[in-house]
Biopython code that builds the backbone (N, CA, C, O; Angstrom):
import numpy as np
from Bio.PDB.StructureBuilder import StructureBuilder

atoms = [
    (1, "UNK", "N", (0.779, -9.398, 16.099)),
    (1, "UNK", "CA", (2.123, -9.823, 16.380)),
    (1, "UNK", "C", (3.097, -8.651, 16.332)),
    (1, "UNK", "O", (4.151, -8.609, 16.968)),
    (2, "UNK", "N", (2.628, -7.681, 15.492)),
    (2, "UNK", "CA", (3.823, -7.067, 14.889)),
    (2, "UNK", "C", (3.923, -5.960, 16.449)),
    (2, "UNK", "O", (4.994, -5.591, 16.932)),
    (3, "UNK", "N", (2.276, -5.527, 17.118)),
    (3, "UNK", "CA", (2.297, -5.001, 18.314)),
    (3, "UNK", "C", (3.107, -5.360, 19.419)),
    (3, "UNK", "O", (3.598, -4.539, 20.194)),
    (4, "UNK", "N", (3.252, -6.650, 19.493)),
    (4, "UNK", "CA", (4.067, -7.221, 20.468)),
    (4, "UNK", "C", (5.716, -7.089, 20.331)),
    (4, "UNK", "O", (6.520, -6.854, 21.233)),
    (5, "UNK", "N", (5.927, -7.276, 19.153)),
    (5, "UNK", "CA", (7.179, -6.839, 18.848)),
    (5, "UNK", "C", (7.896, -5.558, 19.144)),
    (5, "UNK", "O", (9.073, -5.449, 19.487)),
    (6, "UNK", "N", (7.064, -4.652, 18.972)),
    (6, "UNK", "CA", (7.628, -3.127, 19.516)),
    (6, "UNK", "C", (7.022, -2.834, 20.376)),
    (6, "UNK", "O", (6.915, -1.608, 20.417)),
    (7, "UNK", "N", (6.227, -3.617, 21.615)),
    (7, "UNK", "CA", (5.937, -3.375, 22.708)),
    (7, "UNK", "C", (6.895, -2.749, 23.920)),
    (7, "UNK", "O", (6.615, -2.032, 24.881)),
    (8, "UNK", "N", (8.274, -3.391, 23.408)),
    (8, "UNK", "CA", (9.134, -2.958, 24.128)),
    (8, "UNK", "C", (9.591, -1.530, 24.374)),
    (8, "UNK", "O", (10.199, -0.975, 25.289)),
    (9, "UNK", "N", (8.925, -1.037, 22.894)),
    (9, "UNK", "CA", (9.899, 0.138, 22.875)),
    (9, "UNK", "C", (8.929, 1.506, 22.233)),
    (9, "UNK", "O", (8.933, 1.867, 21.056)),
    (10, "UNK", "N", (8.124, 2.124, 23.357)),
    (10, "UNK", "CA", (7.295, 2.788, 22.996)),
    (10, "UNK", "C", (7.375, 3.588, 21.587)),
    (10, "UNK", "O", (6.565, 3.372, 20.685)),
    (11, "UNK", "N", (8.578, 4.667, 21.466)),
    (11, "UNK", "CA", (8.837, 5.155, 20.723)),
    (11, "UNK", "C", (8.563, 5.145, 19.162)),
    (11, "UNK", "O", (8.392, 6.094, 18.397)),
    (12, "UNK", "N", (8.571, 4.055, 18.973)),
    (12, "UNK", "CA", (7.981, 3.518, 17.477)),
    (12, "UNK", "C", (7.102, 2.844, 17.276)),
    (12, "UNK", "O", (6.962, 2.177, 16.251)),
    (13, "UNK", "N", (6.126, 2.895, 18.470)),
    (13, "UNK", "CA", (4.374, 2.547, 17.637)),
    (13, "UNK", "C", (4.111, 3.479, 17.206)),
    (13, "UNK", "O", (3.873, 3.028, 16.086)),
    (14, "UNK", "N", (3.914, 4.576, 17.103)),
    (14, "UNK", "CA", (3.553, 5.660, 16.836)),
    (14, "UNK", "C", (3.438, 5.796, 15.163)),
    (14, "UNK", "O", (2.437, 5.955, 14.465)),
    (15, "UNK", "N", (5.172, 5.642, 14.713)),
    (15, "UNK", "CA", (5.594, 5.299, 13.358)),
    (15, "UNK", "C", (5.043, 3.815, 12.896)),
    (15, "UNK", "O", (4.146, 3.781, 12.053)),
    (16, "UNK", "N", (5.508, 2.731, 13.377)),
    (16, "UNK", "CA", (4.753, 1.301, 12.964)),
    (16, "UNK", "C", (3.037, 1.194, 12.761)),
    (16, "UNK", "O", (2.593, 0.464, 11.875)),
    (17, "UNK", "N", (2.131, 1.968, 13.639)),
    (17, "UNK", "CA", (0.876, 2.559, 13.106)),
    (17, "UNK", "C", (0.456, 3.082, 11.836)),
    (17, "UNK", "O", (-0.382, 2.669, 11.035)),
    (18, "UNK", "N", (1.392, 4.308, 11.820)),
    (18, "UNK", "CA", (1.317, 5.488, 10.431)),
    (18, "UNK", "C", (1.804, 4.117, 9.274)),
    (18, "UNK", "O", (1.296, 3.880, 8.178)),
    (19, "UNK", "N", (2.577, 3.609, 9.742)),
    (19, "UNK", "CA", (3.419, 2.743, 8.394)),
    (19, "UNK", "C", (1.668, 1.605, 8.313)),
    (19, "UNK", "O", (0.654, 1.745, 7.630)),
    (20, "UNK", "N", (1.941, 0.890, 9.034)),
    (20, "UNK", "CA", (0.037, 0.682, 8.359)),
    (20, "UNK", "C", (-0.724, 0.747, 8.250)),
    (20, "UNK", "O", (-1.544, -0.122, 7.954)),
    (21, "UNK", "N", (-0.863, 1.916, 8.452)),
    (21, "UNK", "CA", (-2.201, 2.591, 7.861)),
    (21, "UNK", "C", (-2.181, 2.823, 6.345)),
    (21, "UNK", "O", (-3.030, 2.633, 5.475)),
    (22, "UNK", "N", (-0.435, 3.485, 6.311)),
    (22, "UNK", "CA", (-0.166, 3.858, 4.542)),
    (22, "UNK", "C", (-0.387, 2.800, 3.791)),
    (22, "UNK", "O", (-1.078, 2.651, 2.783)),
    (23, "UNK", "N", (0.733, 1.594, 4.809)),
    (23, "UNK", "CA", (0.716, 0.559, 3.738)),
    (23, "UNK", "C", (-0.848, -0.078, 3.310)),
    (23, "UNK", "O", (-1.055, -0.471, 2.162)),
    (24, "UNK", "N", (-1.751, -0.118, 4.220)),
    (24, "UNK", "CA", (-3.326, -0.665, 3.862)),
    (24, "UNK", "C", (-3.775, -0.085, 2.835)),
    (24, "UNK", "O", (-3.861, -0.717, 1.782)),
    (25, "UNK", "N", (-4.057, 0.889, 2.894)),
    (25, "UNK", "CA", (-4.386, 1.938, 2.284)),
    (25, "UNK", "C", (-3.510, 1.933, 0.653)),
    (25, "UNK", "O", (-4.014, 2.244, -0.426)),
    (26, "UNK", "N", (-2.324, 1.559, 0.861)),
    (26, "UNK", "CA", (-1.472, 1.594, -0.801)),
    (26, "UNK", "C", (-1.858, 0.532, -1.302)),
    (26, "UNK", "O", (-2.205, 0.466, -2.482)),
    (27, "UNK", "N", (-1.864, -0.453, -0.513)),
    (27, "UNK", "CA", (-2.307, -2.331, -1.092)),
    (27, "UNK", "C", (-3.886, -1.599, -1.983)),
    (27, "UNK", "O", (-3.861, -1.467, -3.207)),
    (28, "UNK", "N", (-5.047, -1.226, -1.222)),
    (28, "UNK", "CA", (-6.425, -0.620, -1.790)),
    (28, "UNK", "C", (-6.265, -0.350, -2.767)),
    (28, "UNK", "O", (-6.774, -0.939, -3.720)),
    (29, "UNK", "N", (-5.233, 0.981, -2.883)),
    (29, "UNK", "CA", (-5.006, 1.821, -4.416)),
    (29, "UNK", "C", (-4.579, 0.820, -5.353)),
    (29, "UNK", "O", (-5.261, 0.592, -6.352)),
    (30, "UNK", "N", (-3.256, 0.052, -5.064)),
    (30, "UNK", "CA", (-3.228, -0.637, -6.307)),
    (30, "UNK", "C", (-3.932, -1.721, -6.610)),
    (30, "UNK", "O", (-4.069, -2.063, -7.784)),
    (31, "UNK", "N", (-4.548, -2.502, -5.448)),
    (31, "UNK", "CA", (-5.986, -3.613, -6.417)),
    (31, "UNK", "C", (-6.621, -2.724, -7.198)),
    (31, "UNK", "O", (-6.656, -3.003, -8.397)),
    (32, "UNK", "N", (-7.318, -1.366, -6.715)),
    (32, "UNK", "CA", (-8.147, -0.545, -7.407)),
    (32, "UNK", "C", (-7.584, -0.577, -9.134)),
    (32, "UNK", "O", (-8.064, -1.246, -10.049)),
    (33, "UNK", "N", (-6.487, 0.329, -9.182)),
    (33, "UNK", "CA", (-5.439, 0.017, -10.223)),
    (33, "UNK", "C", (-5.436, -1.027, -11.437)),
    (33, "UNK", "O", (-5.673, -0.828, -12.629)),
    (34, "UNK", "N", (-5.104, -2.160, -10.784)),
    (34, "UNK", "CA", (-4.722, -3.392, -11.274)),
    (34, "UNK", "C", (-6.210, -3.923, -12.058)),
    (34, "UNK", "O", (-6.379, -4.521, -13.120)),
    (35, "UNK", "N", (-7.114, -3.451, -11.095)),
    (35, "UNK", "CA", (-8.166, -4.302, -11.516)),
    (35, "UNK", "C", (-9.420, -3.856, -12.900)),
    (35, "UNK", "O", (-10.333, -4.379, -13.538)),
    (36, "UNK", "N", (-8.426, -2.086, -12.731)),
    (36, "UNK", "CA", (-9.262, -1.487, -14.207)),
    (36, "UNK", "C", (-7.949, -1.187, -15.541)),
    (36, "UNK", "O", (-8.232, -0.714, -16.642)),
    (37, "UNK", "N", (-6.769, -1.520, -15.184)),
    (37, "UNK", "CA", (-5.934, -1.096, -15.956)),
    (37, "UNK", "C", (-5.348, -2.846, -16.318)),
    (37, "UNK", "O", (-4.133, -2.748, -16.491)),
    (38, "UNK", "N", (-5.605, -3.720, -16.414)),
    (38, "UNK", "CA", (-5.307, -5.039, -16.198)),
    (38, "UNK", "C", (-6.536, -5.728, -16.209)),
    (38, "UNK", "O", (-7.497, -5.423, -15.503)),
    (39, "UNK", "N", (-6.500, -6.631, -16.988)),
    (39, "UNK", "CA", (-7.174, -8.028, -17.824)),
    (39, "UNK", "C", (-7.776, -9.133, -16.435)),
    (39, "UNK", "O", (-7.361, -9.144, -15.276)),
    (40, "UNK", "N", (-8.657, -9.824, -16.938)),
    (40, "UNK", "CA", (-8.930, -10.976, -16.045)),
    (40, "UNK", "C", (-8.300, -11.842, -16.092)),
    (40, "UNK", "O", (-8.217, -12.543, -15.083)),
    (41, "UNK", "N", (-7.734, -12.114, -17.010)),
    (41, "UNK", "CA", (-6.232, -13.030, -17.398)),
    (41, "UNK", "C", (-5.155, -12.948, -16.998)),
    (41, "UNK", "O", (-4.316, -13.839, -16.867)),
    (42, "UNK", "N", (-5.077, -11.618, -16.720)),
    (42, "UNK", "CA", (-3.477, -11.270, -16.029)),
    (42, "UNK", "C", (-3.660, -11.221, -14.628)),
    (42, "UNK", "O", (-2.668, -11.538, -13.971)),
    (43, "UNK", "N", (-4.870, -10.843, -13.888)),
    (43, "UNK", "CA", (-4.459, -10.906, -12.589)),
    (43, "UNK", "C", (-6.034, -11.398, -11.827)),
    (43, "UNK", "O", (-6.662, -10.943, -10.871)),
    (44, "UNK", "N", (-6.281, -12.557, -12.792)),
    (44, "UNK", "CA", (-7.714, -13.700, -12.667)),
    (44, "UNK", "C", (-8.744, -13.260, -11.276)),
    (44, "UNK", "O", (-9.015, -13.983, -10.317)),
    (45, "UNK", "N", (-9.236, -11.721, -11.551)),
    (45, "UNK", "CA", (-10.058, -10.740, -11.157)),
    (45, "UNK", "C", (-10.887, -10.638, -12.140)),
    (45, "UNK", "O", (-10.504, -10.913, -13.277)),
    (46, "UNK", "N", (-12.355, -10.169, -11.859)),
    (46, "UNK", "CA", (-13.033, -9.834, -12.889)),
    (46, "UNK", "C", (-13.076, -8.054, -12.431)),
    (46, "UNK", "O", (-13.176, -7.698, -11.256)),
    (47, "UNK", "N", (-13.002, -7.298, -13.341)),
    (47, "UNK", "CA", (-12.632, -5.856, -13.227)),
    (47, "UNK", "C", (-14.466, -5.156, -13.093)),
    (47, "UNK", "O", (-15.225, -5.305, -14.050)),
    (48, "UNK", "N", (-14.723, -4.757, -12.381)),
    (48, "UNK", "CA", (-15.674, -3.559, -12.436)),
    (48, "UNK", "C", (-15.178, -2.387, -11.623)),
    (48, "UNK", "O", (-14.758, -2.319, -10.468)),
    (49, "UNK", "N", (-15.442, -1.031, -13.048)),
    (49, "UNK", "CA", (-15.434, -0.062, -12.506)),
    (49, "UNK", "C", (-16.008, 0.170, -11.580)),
    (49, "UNK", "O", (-15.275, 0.362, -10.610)),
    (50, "UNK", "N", (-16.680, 0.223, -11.458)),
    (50, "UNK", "CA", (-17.908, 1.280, -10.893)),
    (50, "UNK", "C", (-17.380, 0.580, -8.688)),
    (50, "UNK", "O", (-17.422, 1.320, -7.705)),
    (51, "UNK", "N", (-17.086, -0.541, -8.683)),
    (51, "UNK", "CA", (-16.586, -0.897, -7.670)),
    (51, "UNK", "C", (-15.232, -0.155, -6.886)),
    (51, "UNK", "O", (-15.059, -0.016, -5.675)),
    (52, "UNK", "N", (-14.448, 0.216, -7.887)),
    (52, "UNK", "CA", (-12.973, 0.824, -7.755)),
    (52, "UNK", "C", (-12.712, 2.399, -7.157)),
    (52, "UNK", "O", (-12.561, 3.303, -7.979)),
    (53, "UNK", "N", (-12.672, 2.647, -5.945)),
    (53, "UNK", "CA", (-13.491, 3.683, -5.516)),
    (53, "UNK", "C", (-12.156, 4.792, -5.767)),
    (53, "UNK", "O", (-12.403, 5.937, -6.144)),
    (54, "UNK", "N", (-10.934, 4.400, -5.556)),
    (54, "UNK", "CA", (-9.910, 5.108, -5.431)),
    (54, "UNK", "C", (-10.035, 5.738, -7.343)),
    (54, "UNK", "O", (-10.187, 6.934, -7.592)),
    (55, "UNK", "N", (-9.946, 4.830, -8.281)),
    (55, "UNK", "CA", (-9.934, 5.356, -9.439)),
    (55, "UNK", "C", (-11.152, 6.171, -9.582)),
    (55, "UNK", "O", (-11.109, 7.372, -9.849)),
    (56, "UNK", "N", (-12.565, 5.307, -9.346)),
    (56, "UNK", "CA", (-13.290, 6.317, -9.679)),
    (56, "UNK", "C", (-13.275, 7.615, -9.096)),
    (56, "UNK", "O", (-13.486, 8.405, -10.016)),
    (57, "UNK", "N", (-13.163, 8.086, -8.270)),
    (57, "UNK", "CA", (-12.994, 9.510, -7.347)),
    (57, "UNK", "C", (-11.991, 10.182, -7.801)),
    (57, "UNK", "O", (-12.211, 11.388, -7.689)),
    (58, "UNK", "N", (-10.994, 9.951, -8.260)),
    (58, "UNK", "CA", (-9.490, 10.439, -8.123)),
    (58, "UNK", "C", (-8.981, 10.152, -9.332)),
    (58, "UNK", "O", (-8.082, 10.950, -9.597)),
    (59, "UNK", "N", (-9.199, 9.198, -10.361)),
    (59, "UNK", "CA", (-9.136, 8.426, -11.704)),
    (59, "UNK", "C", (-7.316, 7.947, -11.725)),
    (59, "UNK", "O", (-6.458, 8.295, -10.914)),
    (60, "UNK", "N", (-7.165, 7.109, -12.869)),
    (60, "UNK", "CA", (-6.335, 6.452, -12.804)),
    (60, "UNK", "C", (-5.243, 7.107, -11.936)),
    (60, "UNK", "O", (-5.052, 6.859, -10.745)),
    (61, "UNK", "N", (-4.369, 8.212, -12.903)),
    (61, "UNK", "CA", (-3.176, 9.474, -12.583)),
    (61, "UNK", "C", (-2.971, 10.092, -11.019)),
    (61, "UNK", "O", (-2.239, 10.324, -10.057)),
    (62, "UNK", "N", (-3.933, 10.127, -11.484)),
    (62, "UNK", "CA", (-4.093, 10.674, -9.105)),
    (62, "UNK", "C", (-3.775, 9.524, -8.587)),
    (62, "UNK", "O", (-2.653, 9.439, -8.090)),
    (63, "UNK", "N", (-4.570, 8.470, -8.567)),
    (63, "UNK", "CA", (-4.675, 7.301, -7.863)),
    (63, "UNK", "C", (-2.804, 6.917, -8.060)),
    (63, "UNK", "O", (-2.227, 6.587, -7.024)),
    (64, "UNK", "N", (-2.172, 6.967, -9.054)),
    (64, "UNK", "CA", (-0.797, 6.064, -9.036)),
    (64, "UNK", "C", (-0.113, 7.512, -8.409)),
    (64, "UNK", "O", (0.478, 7.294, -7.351)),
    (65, "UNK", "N", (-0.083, 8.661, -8.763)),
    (65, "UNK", "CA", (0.193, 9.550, -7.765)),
    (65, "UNK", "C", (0.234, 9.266, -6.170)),
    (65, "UNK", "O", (1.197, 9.286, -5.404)),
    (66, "UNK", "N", (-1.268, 8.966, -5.905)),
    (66, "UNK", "CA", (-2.014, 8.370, -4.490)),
    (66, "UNK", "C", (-0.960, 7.783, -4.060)),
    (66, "UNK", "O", (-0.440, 8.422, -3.145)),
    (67, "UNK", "N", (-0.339, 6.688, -4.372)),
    (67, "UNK", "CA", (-0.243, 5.340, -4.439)),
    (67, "UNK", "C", (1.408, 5.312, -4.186)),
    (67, "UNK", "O", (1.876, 4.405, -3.498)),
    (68, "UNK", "N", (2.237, 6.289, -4.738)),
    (68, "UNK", "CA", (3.185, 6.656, -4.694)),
    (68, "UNK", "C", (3.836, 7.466, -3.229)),
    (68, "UNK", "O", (4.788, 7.228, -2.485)),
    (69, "UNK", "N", (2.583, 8.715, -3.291)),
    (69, "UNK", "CA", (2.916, 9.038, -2.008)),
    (69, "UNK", "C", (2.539, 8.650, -0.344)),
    (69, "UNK", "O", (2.783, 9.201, 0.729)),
    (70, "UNK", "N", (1.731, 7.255, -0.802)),
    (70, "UNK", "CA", (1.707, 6.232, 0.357)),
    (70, "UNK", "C", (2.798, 5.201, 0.537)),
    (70, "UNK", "O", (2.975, 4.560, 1.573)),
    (71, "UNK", "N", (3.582, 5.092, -0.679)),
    (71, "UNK", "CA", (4.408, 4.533, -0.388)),
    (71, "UNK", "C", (5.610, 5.097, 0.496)),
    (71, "UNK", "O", (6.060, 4.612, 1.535)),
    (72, "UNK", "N", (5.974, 6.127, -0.112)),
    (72, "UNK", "CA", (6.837, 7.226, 0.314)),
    (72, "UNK", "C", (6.683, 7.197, 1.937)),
    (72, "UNK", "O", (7.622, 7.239, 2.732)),
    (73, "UNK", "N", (5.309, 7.118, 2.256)),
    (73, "UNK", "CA", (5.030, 7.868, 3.633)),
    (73, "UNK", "C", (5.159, 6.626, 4.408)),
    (73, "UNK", "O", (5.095, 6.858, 5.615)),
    (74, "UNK", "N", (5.364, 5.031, 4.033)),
    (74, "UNK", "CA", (5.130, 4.376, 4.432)),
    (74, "UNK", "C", (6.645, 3.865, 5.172)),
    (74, "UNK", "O", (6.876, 3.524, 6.332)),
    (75, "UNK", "N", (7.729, 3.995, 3.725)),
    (75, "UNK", "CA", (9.021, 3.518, 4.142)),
    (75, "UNK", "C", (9.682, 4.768, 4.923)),
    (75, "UNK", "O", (10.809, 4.591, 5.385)),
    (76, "UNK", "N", (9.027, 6.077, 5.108)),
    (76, "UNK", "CA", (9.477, 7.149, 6.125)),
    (76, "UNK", "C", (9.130, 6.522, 7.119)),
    (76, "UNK", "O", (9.958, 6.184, 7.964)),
    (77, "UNK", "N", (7.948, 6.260, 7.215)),
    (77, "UNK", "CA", (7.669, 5.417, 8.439)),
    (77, "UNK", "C", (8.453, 4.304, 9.325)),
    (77, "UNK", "O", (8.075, 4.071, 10.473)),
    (78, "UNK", "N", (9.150, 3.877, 8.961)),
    (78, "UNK", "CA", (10.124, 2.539, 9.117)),
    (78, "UNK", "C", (11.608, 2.633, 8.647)),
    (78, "UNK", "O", (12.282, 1.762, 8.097)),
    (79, "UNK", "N", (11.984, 4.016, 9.028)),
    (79, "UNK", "CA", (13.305, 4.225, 8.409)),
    (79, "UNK", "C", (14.003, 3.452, 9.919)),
    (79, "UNK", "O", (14.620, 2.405, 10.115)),
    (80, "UNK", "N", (13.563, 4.509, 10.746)),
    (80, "UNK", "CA", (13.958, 3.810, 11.959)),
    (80, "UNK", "C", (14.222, 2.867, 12.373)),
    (80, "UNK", "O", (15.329, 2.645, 12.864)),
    (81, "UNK", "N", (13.081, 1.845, 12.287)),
    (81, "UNK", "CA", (13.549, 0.622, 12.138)),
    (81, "UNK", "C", (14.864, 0.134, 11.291)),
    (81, "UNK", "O", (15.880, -0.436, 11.688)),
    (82, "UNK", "N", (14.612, 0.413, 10.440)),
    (82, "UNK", "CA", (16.142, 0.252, 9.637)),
    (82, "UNK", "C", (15.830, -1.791, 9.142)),
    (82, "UNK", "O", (16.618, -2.723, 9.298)),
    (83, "UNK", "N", (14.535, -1.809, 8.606)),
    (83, "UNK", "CA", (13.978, -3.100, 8.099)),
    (83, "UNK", "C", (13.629, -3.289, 6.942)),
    (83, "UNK", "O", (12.620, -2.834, 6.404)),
    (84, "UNK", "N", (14.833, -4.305, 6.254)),
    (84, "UNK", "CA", (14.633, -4.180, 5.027)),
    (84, "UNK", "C", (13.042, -4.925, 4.644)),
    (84, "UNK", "O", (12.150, -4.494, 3.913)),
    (85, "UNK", "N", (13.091, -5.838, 5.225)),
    (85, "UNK", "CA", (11.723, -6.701, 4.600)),
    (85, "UNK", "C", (10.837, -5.691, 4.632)),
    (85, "UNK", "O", (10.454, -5.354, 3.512)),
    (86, "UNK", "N", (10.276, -4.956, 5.746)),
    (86, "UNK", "CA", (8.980, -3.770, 5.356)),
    (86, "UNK", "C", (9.030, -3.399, 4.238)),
    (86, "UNK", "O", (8.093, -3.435, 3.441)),
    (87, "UNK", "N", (10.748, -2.765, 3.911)),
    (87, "UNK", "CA", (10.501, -2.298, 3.096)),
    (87, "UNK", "C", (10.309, -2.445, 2.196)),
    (87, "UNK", "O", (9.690, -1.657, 1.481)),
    (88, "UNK", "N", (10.949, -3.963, 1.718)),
    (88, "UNK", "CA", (10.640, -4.747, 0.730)),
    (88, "UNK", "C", (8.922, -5.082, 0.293)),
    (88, "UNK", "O", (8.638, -5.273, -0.889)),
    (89, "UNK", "N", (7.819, -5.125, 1.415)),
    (89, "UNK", "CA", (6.828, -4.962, 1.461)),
    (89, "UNK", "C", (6.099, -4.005, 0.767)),
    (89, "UNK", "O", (5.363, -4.210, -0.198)),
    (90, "UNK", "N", (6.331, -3.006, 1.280)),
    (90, "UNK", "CA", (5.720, -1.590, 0.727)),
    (90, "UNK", "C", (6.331, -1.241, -1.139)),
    (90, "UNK", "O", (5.833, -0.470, -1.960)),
    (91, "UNK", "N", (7.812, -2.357, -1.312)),
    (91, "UNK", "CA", (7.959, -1.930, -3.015)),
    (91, "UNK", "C", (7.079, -3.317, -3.149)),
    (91, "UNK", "O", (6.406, -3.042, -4.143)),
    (92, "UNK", "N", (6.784, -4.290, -2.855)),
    (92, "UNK", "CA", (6.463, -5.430, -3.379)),
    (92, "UNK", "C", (4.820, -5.127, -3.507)),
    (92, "UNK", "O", (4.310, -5.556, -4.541)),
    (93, "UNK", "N", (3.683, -4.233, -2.293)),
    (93, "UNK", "CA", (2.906, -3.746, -2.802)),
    (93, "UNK", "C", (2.326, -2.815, -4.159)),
    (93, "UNK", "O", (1.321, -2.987, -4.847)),
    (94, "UNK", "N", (3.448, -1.722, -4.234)),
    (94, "UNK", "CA", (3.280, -1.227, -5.228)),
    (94, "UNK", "C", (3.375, -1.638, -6.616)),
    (94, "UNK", "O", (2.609, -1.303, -7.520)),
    (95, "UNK", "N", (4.456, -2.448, -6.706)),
    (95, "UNK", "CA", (4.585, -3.057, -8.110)),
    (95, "UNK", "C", (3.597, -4.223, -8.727)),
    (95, "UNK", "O", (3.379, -4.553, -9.893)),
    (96, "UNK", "N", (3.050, -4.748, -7.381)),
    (96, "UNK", "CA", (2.682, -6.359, -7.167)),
    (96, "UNK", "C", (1.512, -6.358, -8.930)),
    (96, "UNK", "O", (0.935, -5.419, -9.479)),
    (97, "UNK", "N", (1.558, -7.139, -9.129)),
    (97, "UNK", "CA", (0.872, -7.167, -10.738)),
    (97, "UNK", "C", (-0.744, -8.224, -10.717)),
    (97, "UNK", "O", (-1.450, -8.683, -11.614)),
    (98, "UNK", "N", (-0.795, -8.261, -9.385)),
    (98, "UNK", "CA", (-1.895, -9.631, -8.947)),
    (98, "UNK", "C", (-2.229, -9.239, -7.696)),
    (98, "UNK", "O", (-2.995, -9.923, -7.018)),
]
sb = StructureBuilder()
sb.init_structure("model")
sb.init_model(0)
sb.init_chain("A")
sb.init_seg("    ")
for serial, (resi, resn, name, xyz) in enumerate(atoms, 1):
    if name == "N":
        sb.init_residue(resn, " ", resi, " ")
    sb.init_atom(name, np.array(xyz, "f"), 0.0, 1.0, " ", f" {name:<3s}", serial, name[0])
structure = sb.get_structure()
């Protein structure tokens, strides 16, 4: 859908691409995150390391580093647009606690 929407206007697929790719990619890091730094109770996941590829490779610190500068790259991505909901998206990924 979201293709069709800026079909009109070449100029910013280019950016609307990059923006999800980051944003996919940031959602990854923080399940990864959530799911070794956070309880089965709090976000009714059962946690295995060894599954969590972003922490294991990169470990927690990198990974929220990671995670940070996908966000960053994500709402650069969509300045243009000038859309708050994305952007609201990309903070609502990062913080999301579930």
């Amino acid at each position: 859908m979201a293709w069709v929407l800026l079909s009109w206007n070449d100029k910013y697929i280019d950016s609307f691409s990059q923006f999800w790719k980051n944003i996919w990619l940031a959602f990854q890091v923080k399940d990864d995150l959530l799911d070794v730094e956070w309880t089965f109770e709090e976000t009714g996941k059962s946690v295995w390391w060894e599954k969590k590829w972003f922490v294991y490779f990169i470990w927690i610190e990198k990974s929220k580093e990671y995670l940070d500068k996908l966000s960053s790259e994500a709402i650069n991505c969509i300045k243009p647009l000038k859309s708050e909901k994305l952007e609201f998206l990309v903070n609502y990924i990062k913080k999301r606690s579930s």
